[in-house]
DRENLO-690664 format. One record per residue (C-alpha): x, y, z; residue number from 1. Coordinates in nm, 2 decimals, m for minus. Layout:
<c1 = X; c2 = Y; c3 = Z; n = NUM> $
...
//
This chain:
<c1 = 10.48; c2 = 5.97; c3 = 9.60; n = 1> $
<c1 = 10.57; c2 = 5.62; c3 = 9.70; n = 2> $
<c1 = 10.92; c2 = 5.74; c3 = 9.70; n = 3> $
<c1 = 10.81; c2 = 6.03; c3 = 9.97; n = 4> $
<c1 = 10.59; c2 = 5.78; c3 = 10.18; n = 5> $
<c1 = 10.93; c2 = 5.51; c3 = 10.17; n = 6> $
<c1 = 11.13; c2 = 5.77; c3 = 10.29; n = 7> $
<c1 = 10.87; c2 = 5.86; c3 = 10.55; n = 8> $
<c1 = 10.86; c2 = 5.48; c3 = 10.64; n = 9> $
<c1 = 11.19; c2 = 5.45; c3 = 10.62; n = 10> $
<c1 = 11.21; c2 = 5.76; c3 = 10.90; n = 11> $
<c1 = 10.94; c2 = 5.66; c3 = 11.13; n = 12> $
<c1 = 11.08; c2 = 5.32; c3 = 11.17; n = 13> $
<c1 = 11.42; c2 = 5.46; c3 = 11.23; n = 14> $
<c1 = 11.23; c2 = 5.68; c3 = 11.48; n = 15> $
<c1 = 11.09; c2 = 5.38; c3 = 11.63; n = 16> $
<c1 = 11.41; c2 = 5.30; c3 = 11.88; n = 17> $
<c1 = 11.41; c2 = 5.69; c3 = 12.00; n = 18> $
<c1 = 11.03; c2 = 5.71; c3 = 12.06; n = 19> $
<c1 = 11.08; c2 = 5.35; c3 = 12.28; n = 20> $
<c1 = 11.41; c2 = 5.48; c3 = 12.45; n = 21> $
<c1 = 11.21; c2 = 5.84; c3 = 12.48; n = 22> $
<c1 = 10.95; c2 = 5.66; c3 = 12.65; n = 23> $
<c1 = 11.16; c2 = 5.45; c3 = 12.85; n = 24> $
<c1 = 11.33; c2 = 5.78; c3 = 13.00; n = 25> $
<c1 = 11.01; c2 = 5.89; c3 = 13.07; n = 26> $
<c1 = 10.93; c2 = 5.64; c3 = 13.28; n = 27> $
<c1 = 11.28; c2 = 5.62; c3 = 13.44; n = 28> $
<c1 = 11.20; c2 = 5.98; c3 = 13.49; n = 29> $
<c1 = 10.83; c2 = 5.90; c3 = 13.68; n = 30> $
<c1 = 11.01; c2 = 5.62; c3 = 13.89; n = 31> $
<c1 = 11.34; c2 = 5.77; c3 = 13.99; n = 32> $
<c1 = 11.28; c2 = 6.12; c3 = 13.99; n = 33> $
<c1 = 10.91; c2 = 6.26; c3 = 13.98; n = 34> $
<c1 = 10.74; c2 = 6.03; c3 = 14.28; n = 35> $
<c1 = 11.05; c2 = 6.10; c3 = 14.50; n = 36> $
<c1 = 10.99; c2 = 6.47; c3 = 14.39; n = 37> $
<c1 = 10.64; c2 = 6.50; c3 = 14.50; n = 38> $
<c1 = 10.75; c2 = 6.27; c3 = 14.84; n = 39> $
<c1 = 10.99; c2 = 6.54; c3 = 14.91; n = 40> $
<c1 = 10.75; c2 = 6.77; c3 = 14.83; n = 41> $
<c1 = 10.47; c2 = 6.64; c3 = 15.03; n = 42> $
<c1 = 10.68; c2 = 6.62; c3 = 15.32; n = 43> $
<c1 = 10.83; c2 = 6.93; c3 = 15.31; n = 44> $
<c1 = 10.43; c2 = 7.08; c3 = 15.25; n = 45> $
<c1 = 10.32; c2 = 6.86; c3 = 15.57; n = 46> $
<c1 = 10.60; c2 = 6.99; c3 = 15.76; n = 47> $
<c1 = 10.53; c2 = 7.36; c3 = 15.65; n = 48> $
<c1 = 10.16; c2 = 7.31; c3 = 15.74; n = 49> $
<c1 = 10.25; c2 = 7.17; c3 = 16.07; n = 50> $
<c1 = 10.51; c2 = 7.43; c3 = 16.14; n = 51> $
<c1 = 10.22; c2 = 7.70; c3 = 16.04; n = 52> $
<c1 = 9.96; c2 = 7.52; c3 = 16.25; n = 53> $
<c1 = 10.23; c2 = 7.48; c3 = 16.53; n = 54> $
<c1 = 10.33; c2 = 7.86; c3 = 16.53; n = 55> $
<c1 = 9.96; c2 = 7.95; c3 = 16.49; n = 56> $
<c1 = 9.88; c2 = 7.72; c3 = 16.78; n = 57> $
<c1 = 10.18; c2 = 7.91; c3 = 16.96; n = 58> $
<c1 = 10.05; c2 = 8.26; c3 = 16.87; n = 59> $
<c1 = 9.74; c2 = 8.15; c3 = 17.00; n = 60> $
<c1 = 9.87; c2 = 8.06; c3 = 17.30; n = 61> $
<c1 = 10.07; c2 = 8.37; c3 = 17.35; n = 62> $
<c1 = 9.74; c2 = 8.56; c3 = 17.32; n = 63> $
<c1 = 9.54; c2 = 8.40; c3 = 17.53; n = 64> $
<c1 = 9.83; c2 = 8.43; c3 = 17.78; n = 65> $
<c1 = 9.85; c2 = 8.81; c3 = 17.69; n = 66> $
<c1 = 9.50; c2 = 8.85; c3 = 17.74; n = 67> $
<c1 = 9.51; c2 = 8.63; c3 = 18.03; n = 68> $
<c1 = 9.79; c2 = 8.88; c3 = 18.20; n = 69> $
<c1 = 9.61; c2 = 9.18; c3 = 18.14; n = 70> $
<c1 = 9.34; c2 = 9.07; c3 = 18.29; n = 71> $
<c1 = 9.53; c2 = 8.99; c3 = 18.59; n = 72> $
<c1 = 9.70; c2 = 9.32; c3 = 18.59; n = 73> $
<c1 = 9.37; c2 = 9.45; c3 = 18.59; n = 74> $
<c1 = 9.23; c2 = 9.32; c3 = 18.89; n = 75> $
<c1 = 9.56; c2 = 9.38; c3 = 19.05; n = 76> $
<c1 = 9.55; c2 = 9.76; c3 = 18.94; n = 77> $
<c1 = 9.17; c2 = 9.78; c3 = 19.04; n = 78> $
<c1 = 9.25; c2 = 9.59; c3 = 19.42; n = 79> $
<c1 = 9.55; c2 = 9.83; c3 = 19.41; n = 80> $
<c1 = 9.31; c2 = 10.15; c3 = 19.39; n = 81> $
<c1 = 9.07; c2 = 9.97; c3 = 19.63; n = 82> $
<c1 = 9.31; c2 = 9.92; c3 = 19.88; n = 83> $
<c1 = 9.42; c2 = 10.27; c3 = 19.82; n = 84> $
<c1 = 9.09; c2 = 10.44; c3 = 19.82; n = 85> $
<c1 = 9.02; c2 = 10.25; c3 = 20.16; n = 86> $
<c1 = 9.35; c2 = 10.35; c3 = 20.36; n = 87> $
<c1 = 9.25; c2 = 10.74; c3 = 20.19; n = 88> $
<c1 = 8.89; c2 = 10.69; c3 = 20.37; n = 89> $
<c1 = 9.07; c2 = 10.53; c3 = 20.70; n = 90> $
<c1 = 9.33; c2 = 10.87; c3 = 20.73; n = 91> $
<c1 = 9.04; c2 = 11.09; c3 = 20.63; n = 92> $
<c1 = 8.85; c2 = 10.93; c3 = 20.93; n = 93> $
<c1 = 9.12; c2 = 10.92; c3 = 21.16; n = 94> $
<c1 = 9.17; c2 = 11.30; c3 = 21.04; n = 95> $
<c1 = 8.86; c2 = 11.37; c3 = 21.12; n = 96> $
<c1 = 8.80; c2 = 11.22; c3 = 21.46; n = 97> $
<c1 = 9.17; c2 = 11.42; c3 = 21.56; n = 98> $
<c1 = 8.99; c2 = 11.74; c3 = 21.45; n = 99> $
<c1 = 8.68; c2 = 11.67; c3 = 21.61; n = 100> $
<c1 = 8.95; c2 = 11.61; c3 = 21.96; n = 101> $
<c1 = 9.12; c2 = 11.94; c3 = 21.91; n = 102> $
<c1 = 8.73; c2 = 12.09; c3 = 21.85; n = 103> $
<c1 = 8.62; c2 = 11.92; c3 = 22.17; n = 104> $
<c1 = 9.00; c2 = 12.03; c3 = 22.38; n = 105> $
<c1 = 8.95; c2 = 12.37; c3 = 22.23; n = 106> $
<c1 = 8.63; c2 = 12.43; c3 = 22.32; n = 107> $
<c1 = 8.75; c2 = 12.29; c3 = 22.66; n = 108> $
<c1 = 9.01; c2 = 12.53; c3 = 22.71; n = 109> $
<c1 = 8.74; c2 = 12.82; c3 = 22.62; n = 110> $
<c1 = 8.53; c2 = 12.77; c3 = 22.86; n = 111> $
<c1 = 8.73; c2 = 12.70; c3 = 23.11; n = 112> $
<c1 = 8.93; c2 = 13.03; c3 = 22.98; n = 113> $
<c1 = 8.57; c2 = 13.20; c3 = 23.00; n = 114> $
<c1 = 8.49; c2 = 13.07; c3 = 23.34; n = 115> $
<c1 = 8.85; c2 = 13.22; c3 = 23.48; n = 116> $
<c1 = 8.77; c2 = 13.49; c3 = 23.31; n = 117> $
<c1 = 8.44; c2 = 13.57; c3 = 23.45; n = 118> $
<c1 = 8.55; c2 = 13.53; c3 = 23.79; n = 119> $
<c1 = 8.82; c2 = 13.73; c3 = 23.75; n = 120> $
<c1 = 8.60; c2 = 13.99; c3 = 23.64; n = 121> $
<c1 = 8.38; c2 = 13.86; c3 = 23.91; n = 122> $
<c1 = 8.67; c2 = 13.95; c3 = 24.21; n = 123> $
<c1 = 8.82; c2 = 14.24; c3 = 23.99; n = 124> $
<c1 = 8.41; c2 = 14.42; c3 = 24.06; n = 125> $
<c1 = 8.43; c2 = 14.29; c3 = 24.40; n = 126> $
<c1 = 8.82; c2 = 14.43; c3 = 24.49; n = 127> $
<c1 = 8.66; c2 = 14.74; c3 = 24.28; n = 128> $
<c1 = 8.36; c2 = 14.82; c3 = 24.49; n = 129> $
<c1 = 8.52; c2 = 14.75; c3 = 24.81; n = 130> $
<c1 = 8.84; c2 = 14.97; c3 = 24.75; n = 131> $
<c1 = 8.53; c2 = 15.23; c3 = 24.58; n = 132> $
<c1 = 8.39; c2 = 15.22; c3 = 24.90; n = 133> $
<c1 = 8.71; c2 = 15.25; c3 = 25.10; n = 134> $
<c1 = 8.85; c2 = 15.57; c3 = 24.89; n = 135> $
<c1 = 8.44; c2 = 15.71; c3 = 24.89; n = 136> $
<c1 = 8.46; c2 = 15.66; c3 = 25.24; n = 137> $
<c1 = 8.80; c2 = 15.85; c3 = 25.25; n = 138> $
<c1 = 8.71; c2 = 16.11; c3 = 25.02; n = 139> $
<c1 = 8.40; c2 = 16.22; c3 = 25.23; n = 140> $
<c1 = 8.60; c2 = 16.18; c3 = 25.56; n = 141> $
<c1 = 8.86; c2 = 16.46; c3 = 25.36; n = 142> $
<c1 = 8.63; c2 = 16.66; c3 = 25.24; n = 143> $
<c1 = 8.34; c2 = 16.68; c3 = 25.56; n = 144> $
<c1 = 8.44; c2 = 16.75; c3 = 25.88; n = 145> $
<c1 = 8.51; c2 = 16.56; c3 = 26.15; n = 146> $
<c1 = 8.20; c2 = 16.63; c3 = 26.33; n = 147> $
<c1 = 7.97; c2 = 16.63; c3 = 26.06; n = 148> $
<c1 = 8.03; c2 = 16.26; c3 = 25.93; n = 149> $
<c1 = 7.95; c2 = 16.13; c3 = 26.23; n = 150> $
<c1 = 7.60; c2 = 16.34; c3 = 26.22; n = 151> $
<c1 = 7.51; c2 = 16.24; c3 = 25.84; n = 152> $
<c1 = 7.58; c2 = 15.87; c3 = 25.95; n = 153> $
<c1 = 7.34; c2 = 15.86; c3 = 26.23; n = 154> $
//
């Protein structure tokens, strides 16, 4: 057994120079490659994160724009249909008050149509009874006698 725990001296102390050299490259490895690593690393996260927070900030701003737009094309639709619902009421009135003009002229027209009438009925009896009298008087002067009409009118 002392043979086995020589040889097993004998290896560990060879072993000695590659455990020191293995942790030597280990800490190379920390110095020169690892912190640079995570620096890299780091940086590039930072940068990621500030790109995200930038583009977030950006979508953010685009929404509140977007929003912001609508809203304006809202009001501008809703003063659109105001404007439009006042001209409508303005031709409506102004449709109305020519209506109520041609009412007014119309009714104008017939009365003063009825009046024309009315005395043209007015003269048509009067030219009636005076030529009803005329051809009454003729008829009776045809039909009686000369010497009786002038009896029957006294």
């Amino acid at each position: 057994m002392n043979v086995i725990l020589n040889q097993l001296g004998g290896l560990v102390l060879g072993a000695v120079p590659t455990m020191v050299f293995f942790l030597l490259l280990v800490v190379a490895y920390g110095f020169l490659v690892r912190r640079p690593l995570e620096k890299v690393l780091a940086e590039r996260r930072s940068r990621t994160t500030g790109a995200m927070d930038q583009a977030n900030a950006s979508i953010s701003e685009a929404e509140n724009k977007t929003a912001e737009y609508e809203e304006r094309m809202r009001r501008a639709r809703a003063e659109i249909f105001a404007a439009r619902e006042q001209r409508l009421k303005q031709l409506q009135a102004e449709r109305d008050q020519a209506l109520q003009e041609a009412r007014e002229i119309t009714a104008e027209r017939v009365r003063t149509g009825r009046a024309e009438i009315e005395e043209s009925v007015a003269d048509a009896r009067h030219h009636l009874e005076s030529v009803s009298m005329e051809l009454s008087e003729q008829i009776v002067r045809a039909i009686m006698p000369a010497g009786t009409l002038t009896e029957a009118t006294q």
